[in-house]
VEXMILUM-523527 format. One line per 8 residues: number of its first residue (from 1); their letters; for each residue x, y, z of C-alpha. Coordinates in nm, 2 decimals. Each point is the difference from the previous one (the first is absolute). Last residue first. Layout:
NUM	a	X:Y:Z; ...
This chain:
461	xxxxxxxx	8.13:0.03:-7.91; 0.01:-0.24:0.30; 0.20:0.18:0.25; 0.16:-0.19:0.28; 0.09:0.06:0.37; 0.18:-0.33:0.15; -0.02:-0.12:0.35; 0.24:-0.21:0.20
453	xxxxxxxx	-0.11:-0.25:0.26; 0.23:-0.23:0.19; -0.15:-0.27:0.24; 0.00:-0.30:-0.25; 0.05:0.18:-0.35; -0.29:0.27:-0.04; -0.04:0.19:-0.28; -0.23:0.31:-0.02
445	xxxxxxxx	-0.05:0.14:-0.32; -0.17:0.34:0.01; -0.19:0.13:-0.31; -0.01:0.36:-0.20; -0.28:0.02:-0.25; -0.03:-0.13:-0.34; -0.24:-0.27:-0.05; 0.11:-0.38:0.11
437	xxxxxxxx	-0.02:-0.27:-0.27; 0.39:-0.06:-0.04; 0.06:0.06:0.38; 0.19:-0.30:0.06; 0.30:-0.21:-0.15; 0.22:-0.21:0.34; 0.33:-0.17:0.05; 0.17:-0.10:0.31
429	xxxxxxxx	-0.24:-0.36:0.00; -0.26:-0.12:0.20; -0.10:0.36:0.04; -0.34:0.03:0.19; -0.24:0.21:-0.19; -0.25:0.31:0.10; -0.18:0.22:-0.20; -0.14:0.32:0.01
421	xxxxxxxx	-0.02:0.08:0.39; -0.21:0.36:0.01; 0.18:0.27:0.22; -0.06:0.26:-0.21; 0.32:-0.01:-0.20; -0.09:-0.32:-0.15; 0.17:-0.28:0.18; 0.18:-0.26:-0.10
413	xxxxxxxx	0.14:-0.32:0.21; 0.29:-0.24:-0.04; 0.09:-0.27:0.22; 0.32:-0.18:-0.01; 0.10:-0.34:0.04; 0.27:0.06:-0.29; 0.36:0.16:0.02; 0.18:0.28:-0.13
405	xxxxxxxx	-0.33:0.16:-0.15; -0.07:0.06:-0.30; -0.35:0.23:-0.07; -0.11:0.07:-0.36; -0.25:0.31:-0.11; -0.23:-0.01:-0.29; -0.10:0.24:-0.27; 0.03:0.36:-0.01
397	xxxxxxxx	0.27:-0.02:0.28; 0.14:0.27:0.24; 0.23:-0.18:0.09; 0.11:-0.30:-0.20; 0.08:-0.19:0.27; -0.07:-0.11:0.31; 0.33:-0.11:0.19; 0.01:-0.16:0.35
389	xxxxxxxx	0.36:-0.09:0.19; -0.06:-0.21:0.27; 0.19:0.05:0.35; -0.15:0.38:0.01; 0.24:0.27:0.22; -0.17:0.24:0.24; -0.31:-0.32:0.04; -0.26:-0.02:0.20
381	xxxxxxxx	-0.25:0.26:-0.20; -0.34:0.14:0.18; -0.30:0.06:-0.15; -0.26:0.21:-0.17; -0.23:-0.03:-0.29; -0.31:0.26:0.03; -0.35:-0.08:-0.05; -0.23:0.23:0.05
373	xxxxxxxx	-0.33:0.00:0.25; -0.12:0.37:-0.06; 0.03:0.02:0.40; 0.34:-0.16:0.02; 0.20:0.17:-0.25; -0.22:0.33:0.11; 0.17:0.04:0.32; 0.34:-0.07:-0.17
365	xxxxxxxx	-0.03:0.30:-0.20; 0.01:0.23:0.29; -0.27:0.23:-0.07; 0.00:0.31:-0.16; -0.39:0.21:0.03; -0.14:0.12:-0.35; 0.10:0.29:-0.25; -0.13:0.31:-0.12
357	xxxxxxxx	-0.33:0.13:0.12; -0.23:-0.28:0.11; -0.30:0.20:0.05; -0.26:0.08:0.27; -0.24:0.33:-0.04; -0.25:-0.16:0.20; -0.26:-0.06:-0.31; -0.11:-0.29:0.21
349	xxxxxxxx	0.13:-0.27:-0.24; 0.32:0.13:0.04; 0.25:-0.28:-0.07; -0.10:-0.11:-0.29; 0.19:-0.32:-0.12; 0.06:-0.16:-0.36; -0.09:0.38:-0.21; 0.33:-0.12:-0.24
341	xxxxxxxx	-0.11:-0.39:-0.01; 0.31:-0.20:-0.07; -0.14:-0.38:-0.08; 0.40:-0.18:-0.02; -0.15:-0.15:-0.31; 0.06:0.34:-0.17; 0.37:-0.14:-0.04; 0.14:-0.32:0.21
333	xxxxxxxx	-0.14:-0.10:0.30; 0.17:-0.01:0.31; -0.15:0.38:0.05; -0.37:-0.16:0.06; -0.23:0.33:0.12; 0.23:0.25:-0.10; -0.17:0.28:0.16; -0.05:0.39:-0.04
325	xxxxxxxx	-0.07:0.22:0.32; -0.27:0.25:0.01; -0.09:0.30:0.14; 0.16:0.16:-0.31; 0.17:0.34:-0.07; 0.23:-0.02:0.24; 0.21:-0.26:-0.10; -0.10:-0.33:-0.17
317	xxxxxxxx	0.19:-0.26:0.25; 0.03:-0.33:-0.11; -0.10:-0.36:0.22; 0.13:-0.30:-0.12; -0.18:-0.32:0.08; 0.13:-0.28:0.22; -0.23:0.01:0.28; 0.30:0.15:0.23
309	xxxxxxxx	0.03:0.26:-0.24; 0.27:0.10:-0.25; 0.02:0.38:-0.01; 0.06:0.23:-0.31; 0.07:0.39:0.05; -0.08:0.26:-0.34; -0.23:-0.01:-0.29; -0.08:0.38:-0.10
301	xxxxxxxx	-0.07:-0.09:-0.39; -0.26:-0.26:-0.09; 0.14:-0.23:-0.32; -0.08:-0.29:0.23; 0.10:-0.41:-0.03; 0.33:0.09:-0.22; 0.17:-0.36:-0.02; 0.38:-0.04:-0.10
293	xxxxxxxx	0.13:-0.35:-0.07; 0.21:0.13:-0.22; 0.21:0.17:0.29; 0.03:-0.33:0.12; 0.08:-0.18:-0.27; 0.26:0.27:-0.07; 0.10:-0.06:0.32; 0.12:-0.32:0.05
285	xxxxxxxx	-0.19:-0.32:0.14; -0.33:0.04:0.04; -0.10:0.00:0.39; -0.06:0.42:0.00; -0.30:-0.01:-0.22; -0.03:0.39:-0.03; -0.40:0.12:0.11; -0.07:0.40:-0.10
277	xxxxxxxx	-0.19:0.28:0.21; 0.03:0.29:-0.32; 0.18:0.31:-0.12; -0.10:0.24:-0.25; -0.18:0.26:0.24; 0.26:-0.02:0.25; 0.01:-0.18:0.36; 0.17:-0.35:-0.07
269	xxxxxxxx	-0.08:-0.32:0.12; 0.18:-0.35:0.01; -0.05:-0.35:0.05; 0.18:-0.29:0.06; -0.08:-0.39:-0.07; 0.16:-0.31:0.06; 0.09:0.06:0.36; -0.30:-0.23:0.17
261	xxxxxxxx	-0.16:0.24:0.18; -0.04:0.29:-0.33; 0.27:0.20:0.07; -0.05:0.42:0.04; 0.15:0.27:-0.13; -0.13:0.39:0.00; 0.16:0.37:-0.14; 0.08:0.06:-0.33
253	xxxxxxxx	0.07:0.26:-0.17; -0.07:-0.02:-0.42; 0.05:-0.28:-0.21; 0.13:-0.32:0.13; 0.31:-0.12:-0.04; 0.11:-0.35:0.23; 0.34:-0.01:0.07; 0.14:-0.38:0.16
245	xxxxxxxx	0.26:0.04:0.26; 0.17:-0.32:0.10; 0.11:0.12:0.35; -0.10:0.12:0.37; 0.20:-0.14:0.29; -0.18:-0.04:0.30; 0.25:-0.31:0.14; -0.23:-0.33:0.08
237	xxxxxxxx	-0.33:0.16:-0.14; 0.17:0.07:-0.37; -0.18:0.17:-0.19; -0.07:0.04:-0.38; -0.06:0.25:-0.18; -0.29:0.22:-0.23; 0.03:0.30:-0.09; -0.36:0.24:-0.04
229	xxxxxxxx	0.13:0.29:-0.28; -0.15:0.31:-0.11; 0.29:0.27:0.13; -0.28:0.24:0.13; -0.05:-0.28:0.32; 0.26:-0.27:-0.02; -0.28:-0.32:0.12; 0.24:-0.29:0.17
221	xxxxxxxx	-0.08:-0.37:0.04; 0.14:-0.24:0.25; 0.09:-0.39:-0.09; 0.10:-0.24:0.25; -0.26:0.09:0.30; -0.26:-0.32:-0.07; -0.32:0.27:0.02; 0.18:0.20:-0.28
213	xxxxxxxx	0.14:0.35:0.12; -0.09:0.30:-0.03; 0.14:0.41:-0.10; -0.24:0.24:-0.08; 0.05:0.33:-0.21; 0.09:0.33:0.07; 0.39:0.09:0.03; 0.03:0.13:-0.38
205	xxxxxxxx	-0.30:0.24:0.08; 0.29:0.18:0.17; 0.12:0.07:-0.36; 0.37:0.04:-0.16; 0.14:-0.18:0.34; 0.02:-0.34:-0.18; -0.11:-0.34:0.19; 0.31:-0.17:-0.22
197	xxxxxxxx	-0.12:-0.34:-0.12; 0.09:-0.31:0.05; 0.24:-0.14:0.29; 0.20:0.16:0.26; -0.04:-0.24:0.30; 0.05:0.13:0.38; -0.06:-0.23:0.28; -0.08:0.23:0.28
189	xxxxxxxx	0.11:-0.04:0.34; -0.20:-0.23:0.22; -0.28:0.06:0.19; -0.07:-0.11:0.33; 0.16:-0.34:0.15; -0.35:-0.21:-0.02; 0.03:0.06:-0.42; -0.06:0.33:-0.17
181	xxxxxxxx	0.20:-0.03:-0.37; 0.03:0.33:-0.15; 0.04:-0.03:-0.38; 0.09:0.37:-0.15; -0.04:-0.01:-0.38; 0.23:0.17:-0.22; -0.05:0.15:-0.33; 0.09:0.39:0.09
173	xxxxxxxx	-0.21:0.32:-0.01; -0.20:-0.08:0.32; 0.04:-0.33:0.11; -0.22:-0.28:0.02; -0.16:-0.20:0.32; -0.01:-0.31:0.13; -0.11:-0.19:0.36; 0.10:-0.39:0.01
165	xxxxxxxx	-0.13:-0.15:0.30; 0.14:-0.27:0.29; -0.12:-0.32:0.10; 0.10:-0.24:-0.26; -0.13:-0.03:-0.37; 0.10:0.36:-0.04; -0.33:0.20:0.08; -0.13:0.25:-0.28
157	xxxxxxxx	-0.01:0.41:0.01; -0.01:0.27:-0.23; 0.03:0.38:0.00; -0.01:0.27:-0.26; 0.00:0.37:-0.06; 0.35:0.05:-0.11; 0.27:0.09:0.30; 0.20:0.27:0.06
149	xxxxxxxx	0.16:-0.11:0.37; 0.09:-0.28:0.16; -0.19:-0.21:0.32; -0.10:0.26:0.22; -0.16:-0.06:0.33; -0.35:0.15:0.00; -0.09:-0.13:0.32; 0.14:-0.23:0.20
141	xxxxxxxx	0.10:0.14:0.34; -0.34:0.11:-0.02; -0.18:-0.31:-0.06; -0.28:0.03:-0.21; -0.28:-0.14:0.26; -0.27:-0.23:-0.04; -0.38:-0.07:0.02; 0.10:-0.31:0.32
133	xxxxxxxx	-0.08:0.23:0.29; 0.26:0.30:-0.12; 0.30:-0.23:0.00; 0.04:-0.37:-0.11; -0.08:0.04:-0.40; 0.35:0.20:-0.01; 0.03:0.20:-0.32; 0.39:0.00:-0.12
125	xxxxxxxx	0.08:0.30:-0.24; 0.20:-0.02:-0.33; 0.14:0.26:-0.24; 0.07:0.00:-0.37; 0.08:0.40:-0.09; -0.19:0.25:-0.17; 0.12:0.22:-0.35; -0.04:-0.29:-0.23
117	xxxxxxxx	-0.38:0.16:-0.02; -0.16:-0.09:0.27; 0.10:-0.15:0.33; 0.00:-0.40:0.06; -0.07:-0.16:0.30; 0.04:-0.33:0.20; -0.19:-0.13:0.30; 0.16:-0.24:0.22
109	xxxxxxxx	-0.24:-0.21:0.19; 0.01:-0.12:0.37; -0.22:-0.24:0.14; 0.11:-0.30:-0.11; 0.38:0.06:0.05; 0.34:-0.09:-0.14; -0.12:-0.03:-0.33; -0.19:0.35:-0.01
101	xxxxxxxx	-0.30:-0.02:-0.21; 0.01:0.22:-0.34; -0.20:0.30:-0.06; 0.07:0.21:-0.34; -0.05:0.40:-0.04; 0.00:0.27:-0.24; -0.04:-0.24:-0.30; -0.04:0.29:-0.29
93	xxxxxxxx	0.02:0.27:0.23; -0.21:0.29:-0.01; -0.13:-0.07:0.37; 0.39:0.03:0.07; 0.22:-0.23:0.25; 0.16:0.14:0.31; -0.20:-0.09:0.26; -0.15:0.31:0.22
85	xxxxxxxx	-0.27:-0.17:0.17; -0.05:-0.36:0.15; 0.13:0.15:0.37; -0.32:-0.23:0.11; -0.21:-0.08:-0.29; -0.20:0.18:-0.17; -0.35:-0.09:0.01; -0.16:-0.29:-0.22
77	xxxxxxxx	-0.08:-0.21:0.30; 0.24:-0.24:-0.13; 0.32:0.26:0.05; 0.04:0.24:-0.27; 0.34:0.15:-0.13; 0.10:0.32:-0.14; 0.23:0.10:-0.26; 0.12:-0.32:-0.21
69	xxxxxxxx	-0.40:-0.04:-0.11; -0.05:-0.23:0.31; -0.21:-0.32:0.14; 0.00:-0.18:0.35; -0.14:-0.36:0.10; -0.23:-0.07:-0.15; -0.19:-0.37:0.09; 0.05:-0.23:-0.28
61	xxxxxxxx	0.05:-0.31:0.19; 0.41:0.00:-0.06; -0.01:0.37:0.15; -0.06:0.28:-0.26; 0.22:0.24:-0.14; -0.05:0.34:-0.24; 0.22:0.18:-0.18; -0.04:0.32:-0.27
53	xxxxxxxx	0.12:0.16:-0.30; -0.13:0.29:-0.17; -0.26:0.26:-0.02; -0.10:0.02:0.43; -0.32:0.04:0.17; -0.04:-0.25:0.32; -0.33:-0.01:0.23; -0.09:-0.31:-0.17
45	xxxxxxxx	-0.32:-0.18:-0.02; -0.04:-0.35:-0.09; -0.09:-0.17:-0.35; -0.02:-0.38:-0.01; 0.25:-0.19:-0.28; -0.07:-0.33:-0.06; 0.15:-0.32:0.17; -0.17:0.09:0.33
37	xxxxxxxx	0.28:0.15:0.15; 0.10:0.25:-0.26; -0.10:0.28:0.19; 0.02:0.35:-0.25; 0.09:0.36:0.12; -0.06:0.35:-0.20; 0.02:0.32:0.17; 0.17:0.19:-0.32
29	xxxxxxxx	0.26:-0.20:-0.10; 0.09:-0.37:0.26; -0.11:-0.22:0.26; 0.03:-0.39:-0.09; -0.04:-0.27:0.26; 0.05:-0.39:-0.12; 0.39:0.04:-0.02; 0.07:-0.15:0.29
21	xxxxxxxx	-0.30:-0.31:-0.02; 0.26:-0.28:0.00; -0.16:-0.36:-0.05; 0.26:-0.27:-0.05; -0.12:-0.28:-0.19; 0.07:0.13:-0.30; 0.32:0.03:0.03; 0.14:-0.25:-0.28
13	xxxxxxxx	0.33:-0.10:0.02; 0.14:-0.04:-0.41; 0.34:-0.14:0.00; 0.33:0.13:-0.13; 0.03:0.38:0.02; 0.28:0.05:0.13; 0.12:0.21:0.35; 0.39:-0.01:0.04
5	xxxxx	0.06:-0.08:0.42; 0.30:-0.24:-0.07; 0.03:-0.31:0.16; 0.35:-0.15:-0.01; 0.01:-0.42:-0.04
């Protein structure tokens, strides 16, 4: 039998148990900086002043490492570091910066930016944790080397399943998403998929907005500035391509996105007076269910970056005008259960002069998969061709679903699309009724037939 390399989600690993502290240091807006080693967040001091986006790494204890705002970057004494001026992101940018480990190296990181404005271009320089007595250097061989040009404001990151890194970005005034894969080898051309919505050219406010992925990397979400939409997609980890583009409207300009750790839950922000931070249940099965499923939690204008944190809350940015950040204190539950408190966080208790501004440090999502403790279903196939032919049908279905099979001795398993096993049954015979009782939601079937697995995706309407 031919391996193929697909990744599919058909069992739940948990990674709990494997304690990564990357994302633990936050620096960001006006002098602001939270530790999240001790579970909750600790205010530090920050000699950084930026409006936008920012990056920050730690080590796998916690320790930081480096942080940037996409212009300048800071070593862990809080100095800049070593030729760690002169990078060509934007303090103005929506996420001006994002820090991903290099996969041929554990002490060098590659630090992309983003300039402002779908004017700037998507560069990359390599720090090297080796040189300068262990604070770091940004290599100059390796600085600022560009990527493509005329960019939106966003970056996002996730690991593959394997070893390398998945790095996107969006086009200016097109619908295509570059992919770059960075694996031991370097990094690979782009994989280029034109899908949903034109970033139109009418407005550069049309290139604001954050782009993020879930903690399990298979579905990416996209905020469209003064065009009023967040998309939603789907990702492949095995190939980058980008696809099944679900619109959501909102009102007026929006700007932040964030998943709730498990996936079922997105939110969104918008800066304008009539606009509001709102939860969409993302695990129902089509989109007028989830459009329905609409939440406002705050009718407060001047709502802008979101950020997951490594205690599982979401963290908002208020702008300038605040000192504090808002929090969605339990985002896996549904409406105003998810707690959002709008004054959740003040970070200048001193009177200092310290704000948030508009957005929060990126992180590789992956760094956050593990700390929030989510659930992601991941695995290898063994079969290019199956032996056994496996049908489940009707799909979608508003009632129950039937599995035949081309042979019995088979085991089938469902799984919501959290991770969490449903049921479980082993097929004496090729025929099988399930799901009658189950609420709508999208579900993965996983049967296996001696050492052959294949997985089903199904929608329970």
């Amino acid at each position: 039998m031919k391996k193929i390399s697909t990744l599919l989600f058909i069992s739940a690993i948990s990674v709990t148990a494997v304690a990564q502290n990357e994302a633990n240091k936050w620096f960001f807006g006006s002098g602001a900086a939270l530790d999240f080693n001790s579970g909750s967040p600790v205010l530090m001091t920050s000699p950084m002043y930026t409006s936008e986006g920012t990056a920050a790494v730690a080590d796998a204890t916690g320790k930081l490492k480096f942080f940037t705002n996409g212009v300048d970057v800071y070593d862990s004494t809080k100095t800049v570091m070593s030729n760690g001026s002169g990078l060509m992101g934007d303090i103005s940018t929506t996420q001006s910066a994002l820090i991903v480990p290099s996969p041929s190296s554990s002490s060098q990181y590659y630090i992309f930016t983003a300039g402002a404005d779908g004017a700037g271009d998507f560069r990359y320089s390599i720090v090297d944790m080796t040189l300068n007595g262990g604070l770091g250097n940004v290599m100059v061989a390796n600085k600022n080397i560009l990527l493509t040009d005329s960019i939106t404001e966003k970056i996002a990151a996730v690991r593959d399943g394997a070893n390398g890194i998945w790095i996107v970005t969006h086009k200016w005034g097109t619908n295509q998403f570059f992919s770059y894969h960075l694996t031991t080898s370097g990094i690979m051309p782009p994989v280029i998929t034109g899908v949903g919505a034109v970033h139109n050219t009418s407005v550069i406010q049309n290139t604001y907005g954050q782009l993020k992925f879930n903690n399990c990397g298979d579905r990416l979400a996209c905020a469209v500035g003064y065009q009023d939409i967040v998309e939603l997609f789907d990702f492949n980890l095995t190939t980058g391509i980008v696809s099944n583009p679900m619109t959501i409207n909102m009102s007026d300009n929006v700007y932040g996105v964030e998943f709730s750790k498990s996936g079922n839950f997105l939110y969104v922000t918008s800066y304008f007076v009539s606009c509001k931070l709102a939860q969409f249940n993302i695990s129902l099965a089509t989109l007028p269910l989830i459009l329905a499923s609409k939440t406002p939690l705050s009718a407060t204008d001047d709502l802008y970056g979101l950020q997951l944190g490594p205690n599982g809350k979401i963290y908002l940015a208020r702008s300038f005008g605040t000192s504090y950040l808002g929090v969605i204190n339990n985002p896996d539950v549904a409406g105003s259960g998810c707690n959002y408190v709008e004054n959740g966080y003040d970070l200048d208790p001193g009177f200092m002069g310290v704000n948030g501004a508009l957005s929060l440090p990126s992180f590789m999502q992956s760094y956050l998969k593990v700390a929030t403790g989510a659930t992601c279903l991941t695995t290898e196939i063994n079969e290019s061709e199956p032996e056994n032919i496996v049908t489940v049908y009707p799909n979608p279905s508003a009632n129950e679903f039937k599995v035949d099979i081309s042979t019995g001795g088979a085991v089938i398993s469902v799984y919501d699309y959290t991770g969490k096993l449903i049921e479980q049954k082993e097929l004496i015979n090729p025929s099988f009724s399930f799901g009658k009782d189950y609420r709508s939601g999208i579900y993965l079937v996983n049967i296996k037939i001696g050492k052959e697995i294949q997985t089903k995706k199904i929608i329970k309407m």
